[in-house]
N, C-alpha and C positions, 0 to 999 in steps of 0.2 A: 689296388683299391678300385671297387667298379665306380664307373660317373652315375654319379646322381641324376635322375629320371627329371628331367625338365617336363611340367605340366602345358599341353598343348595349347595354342593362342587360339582364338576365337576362327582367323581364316585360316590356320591349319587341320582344324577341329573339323571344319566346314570341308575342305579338302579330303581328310581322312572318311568321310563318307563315300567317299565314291572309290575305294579301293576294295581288291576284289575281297580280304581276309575279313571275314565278318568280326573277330572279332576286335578287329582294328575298331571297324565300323561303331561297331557298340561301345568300347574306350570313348572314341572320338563324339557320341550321341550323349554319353554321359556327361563328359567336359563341358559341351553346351548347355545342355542342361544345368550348371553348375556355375556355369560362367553367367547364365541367364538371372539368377537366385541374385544376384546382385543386382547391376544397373549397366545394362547395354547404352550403348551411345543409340540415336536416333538413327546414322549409316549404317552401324552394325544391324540394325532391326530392318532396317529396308535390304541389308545383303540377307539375313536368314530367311523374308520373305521368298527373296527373290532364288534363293538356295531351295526353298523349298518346291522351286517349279522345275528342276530340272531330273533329269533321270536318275534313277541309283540302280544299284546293283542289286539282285532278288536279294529276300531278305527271311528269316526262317521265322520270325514275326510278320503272320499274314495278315493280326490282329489289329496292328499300329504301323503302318509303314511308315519310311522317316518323314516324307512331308507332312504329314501329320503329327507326328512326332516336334518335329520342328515349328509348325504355326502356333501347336498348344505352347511351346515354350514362348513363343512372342505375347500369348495373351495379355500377359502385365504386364507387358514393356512398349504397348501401342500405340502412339501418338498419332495426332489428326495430318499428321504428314504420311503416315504410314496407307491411308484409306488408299490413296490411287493406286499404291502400290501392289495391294492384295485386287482390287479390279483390275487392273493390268494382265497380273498374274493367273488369275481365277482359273482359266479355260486349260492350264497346264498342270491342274492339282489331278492329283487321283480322287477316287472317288469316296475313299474317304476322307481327305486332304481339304475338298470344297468344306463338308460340316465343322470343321477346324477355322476354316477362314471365314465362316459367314458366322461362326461362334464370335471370333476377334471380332468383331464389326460389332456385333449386339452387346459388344460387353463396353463398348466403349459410352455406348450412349449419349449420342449427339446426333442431331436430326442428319448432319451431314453422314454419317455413319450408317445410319438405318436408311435414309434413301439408295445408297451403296448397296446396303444388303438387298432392297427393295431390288433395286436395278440388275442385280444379280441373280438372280428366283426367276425375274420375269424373262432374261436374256437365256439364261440355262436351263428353267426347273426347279421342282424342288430334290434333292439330292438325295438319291435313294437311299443311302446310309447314314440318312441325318439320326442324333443322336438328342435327346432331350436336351443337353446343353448348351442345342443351338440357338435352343430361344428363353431360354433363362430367364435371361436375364430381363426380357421383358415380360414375362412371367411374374418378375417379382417386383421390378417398377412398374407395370403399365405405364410408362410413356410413352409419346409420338404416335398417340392412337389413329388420328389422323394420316399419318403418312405410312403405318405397318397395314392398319386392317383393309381399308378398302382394296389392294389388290388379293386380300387372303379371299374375297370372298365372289370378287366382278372376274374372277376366270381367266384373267391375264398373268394368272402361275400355272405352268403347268405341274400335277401330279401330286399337288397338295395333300397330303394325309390329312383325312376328314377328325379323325381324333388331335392334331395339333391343332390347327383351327378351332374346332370345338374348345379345346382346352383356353387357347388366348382371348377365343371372345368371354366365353366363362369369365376369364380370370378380371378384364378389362370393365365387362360388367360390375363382379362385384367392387368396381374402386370409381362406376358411376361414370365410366368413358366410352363406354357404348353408345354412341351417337347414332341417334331414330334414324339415319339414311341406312348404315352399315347394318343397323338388326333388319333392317325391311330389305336389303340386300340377299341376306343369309337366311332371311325366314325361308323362301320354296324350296329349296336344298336341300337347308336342314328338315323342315315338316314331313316333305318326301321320303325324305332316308329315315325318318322317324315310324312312318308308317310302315314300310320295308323291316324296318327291324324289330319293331312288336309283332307282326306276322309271321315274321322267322323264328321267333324266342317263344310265342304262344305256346305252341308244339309242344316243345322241351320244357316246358316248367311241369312240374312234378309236385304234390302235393304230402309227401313226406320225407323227413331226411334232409341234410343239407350236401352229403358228399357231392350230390348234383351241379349245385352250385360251383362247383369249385373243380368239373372234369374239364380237363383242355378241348376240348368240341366246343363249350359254355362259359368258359367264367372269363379270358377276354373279348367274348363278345359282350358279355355283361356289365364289363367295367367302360367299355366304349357307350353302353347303350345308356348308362347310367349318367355318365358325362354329357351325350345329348340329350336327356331327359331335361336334366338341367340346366341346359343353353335353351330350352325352349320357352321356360320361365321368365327369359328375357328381351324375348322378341317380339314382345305387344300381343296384344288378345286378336284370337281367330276363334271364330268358329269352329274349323277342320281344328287347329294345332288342340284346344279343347278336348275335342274328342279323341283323339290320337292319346292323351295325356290320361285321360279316363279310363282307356281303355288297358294303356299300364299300370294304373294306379290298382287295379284289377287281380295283376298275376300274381302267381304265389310267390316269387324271389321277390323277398322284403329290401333288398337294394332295387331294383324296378322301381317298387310301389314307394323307395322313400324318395328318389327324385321326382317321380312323377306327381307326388302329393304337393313336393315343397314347392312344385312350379305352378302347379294349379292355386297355392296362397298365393303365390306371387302375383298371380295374373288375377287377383281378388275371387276366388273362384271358393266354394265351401268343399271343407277337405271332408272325406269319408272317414267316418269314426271306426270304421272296420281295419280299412288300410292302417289308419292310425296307431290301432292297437297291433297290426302285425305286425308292423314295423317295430313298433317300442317292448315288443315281447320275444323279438329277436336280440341276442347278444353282439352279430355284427351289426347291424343298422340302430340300436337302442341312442347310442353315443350320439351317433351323427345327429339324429332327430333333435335330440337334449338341445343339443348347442346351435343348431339352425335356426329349432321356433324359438330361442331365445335370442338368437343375432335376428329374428322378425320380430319378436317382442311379440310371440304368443306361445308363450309357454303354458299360459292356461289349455290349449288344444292338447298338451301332453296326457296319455293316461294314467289319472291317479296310483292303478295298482302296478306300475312298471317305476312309480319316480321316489324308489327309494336308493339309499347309498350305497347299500348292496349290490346293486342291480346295475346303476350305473361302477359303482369299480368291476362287475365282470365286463360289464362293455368293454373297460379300460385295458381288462386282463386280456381279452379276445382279442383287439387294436392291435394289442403289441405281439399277441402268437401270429395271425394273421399276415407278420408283417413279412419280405420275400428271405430275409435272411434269417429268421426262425420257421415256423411251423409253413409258412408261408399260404397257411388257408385258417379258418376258423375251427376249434375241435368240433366233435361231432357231441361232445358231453361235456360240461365243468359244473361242479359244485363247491358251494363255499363250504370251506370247511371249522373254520375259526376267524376270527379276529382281535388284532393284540391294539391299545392304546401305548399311546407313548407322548409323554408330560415333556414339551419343551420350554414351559414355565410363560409367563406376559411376554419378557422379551423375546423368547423366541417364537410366540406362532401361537400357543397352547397346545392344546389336546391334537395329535393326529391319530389315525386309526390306519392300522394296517390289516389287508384280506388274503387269507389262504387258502387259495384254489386248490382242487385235483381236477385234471382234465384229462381227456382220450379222445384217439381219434381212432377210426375202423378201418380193413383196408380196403383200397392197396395201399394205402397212405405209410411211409418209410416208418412214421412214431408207432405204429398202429401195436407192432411188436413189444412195447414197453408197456402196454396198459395204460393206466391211469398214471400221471405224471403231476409232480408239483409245480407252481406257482403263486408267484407275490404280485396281489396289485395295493399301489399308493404309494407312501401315506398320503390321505384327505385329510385337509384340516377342518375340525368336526366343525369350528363354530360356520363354516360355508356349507354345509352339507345342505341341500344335496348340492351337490359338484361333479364336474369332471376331471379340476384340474389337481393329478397328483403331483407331487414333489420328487420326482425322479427316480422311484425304487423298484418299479413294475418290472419283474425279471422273471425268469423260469434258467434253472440249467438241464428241463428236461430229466432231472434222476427221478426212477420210478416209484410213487407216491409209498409203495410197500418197502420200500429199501430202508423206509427210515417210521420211528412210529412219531405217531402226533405229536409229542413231546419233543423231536428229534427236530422234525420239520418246524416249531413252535422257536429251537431256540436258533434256528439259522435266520428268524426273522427275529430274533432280538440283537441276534450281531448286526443284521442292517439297521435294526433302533441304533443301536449304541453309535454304529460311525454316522449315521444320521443325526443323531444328538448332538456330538461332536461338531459337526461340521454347520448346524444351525442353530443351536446354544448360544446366547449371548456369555462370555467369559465372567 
């Protein structure tokens, strides 16, 4: 009778990394991982850190190497004992290992935490493979604005990605923690590089079509310029920043023209009834506009002939094809083709209204071979219309709008009625 396979202990686990059989290696990565899923002791968490500074063996994941592998698993097991232990360790991470460890710090959120991280940015840099998760988390609290932002912006980090910055004071602003030192800090910077990059984008804008929008030469530069368009709304009135702002407000890419509008309201500035209307007459920027001058509380600036419910559920439809794990850009066409009601009585909502798109894109674009293609945006609950906010159902599987006739298409959006009913029906 064979012996029964004993599950490895946390420093055996830890040990089995550093042999040469990879896939000892990976047994032994998984086990911690597993062992982790529970509740490490506080030593155990200070030995995985300190496991994670040491050498391994190459590994045919060049994607995740183990020290990385291993800090993410400490994320939710971190305690404020742990902070010295990852600055201790720091200088022995790889270099994707640092965005790992400076993630564990942000996640912890305690000022002692985030001066750690602070003190680590300004002793190393910022870490050329950092990853969006590194700053998360202050991303979505805005806290310790005082102790994160003024080294993001007085030059005492080196190698700062201008688009993270950008994005944390954005984010800090809208929650009203951007403090007048830090924006008069970041205004020459940012102004300059703003100038820089309406002169670089001028060129390239194009005046029909949207494939433009969306070629790799263009569209993330676009989405970086659109982000600082946007931080510029919050760094007090200039003169220059003004005209800089005007002169985006200007181009034909209606993402430009919609940050550069909203920051000129911001800055009490009169928006251009032109830009206005190209924005709100575009299917990608229509949404965003909807919902900004109403979080400004001027939705009257909205144009009449774009703010019906139609129009904002294609917004809805576009958002979600747009998104990188669908169509991952806007189609180049959609039209609405129908729309069905569906009665979920007082207690559940009332009336909602669901919209049946076809849309296409042209190429080179991968869809472009399928034609015209279906999709569902909403349900919108009628008695809020107009609205943005649908109830979960906004999908496409991509099948080509000919494959199936109207009636066909008509009744795959009443099976989403039906488990929709079900699931928001009061009994």
């Amino acid at each position: 009778m064979p012996k029964k396979k004993v599950p490895l202990t946390f420093e055996k686990a830890l040990a089995e990394l550093h042999v040469d059989d990879m896939e000892r290696r990976e047994n032994a990565l998984r086990r911690i991982e597993e062992l982790a899923e529970g509740q490490l002791s506080s030593a155990q968490v200070a030995t995985l850190i300190r496991a994670a500074a040491t050498t391994f063996p190459p590994s045919d994941n060049e994607w995740r190497p183990y020290d990385e592998a291993l800090l993410e698993t400490s994320w939710d097991q971190l305690r404020a004992e742990h902070i010295a232990v990852i600055v201790e360790q720091y200088p022995k991470f790889s270099q994707k290992g640092r965005p790992a460890a400076l993630t564990a710090l942000s996640r912890l959120q305690t000022r002692e935490a985030v001066l750690a991280f602070v003190q680590l940015l300004r002793e190393h840099g910022w870490p050329a493979d950092s990853s969006p998760a590194m700053t998360l988390s202050f991303t979505e609290e805005c806290a310790f604005a005082a102790e994160l932002l003024p080294p993001l912006v007085d030059g005492s980090i080196r190698g700062v990605p201008p688009e993270e910055r950008d994005q944390l004071l954005v984010n800090y602003a809208e929650k009203r923690k951007l403090v007048e030192s830090v924006a008069a800090a970041a205004k020459p910077e940012a102004l300059q590089r703003a100038r820089e990059t309406v002169k670089t984008l001028a060129p390239l804008q194009q005046s029909s079509g949207i494939g433009w929008r969306w070629h790799e030469d263009y569209h993330e530069q676009r989405i970086h310029a659109g982000l600082l368009l946007e931080l510029l709304g919050y760094l007090g009135r200039d003169k220059d920043l003004i005209t800089v702002l005007q002169k985006a407000a200007a181009l034909a890419d209606p993402h430009l023209r919609l940050y550069a509008t909203l920051s000129l309201l911001r800055l009490g500035e009169k928006a251009d009834p032109k830009a206005l209307l190209a924005v709100a007459q575009d299917a990608e920027t229509r949404g965003t506009l909807f919902k900004q001058l109403s979080e400004l509380q001027r939705r009257d600036l909205f144009p009449e002939s774009e703010l019906t419910q139609e129009k904002l559920a294609e917004s809805d439809m576009v958002s979600w094809l747009a998104f990188p794990t669908e169509l991952s850009r806007a189609p180049d066409r959609i039209e609405l083709m129908d729309t069905v009601e569906v009665d979920a009585g007082n207690r559940g909502g009332g009336v909602f209204v669901y919209y049946l798109f076809r849309f296409m894109t042209e190429p080179p674009h991968w869809a472009a071979d399928d034609g015209w293609m279906a999709g569902v945006s909403g349900p919108f609950r009628k008695a809020e219309f107009p609205t943005l906010e649908g109830w979960g159902d906004t999908f496409s599987t991509f099948s080509p709008w000919d494959d199936f006739t109207p009636e066909e298409h008509l009744s795959s959006i009443r099976d989403l009625m039906e488990r929709w009913h079900n699931r928001h029906s009061a009994p």
